[in-house]
C-alpha positions in Angstrom: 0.0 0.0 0.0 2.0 2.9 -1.2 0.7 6.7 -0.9 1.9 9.8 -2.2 3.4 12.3 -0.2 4.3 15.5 -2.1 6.1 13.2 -5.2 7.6 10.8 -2.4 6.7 8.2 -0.8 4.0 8.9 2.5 5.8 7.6 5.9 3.9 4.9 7.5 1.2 6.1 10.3 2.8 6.5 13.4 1.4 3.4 15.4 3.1 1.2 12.2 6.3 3.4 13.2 6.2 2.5 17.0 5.1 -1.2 16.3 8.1 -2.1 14.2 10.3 -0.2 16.8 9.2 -2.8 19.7 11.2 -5.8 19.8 9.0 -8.3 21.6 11.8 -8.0 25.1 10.2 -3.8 25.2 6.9 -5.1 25.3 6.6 -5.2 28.8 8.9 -2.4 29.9 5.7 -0.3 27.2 2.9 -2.0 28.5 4.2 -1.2 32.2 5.1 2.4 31.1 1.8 2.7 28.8 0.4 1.9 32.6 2.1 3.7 34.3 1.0 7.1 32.4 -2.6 6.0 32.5 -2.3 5.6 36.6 -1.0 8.8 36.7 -3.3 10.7 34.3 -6.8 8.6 36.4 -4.9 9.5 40.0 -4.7 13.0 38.7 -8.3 13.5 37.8 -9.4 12.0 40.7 -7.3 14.3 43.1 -8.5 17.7 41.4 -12.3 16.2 41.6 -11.8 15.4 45.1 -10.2 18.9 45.6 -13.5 20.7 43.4 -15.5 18.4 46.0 -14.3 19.5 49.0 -14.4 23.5 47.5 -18.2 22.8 46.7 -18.8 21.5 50.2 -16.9 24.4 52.2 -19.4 26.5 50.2 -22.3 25.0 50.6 -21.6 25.3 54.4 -20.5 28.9 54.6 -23.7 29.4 53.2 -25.2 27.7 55.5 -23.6 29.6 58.3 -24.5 33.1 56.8 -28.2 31.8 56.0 -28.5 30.7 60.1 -26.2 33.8 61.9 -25.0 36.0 59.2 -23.6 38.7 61.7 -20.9 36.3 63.0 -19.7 35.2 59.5 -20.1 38.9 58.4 -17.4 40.2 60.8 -15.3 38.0 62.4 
């Protein structure tokens, strides 16, 4: 399957590229690095949604103090 790209020949798509550059002994040092970046990317997420959590909630219960005494949140 050859294309044209501009009169030469097109390089092959890039996951053709990084297949034939993995030797069967990489595999596993990939697949645990592959993991390894997904584990990081998941435990990121999870920390800034825990952290907009928590934000929510210390609003939701300053509100809740101005809504029952608002002169004591008012000036403290």
């Amino acid at each position: 399957m050859e294309r044209e790209y501009f009169g030469e020949e097109a390089p092959p798509p890039v996951a053709e590229q990084i297949a034939e550059a993995v030797v069967p002994s990489d595999e596993a040092r990939l697949e645990r690095l592959l993991r390894g970046v997904v584990h990081t990317i998941l435990a990121t997420y999870r920390l800034e949604r825990g952290e907009r959590l928590v934000r929510r909630q210390r609003r939701g219960r300053v509100s809740r103090l101005q809504s029952i005494c608002p002169s004591s949140t008012s000036n403290p």
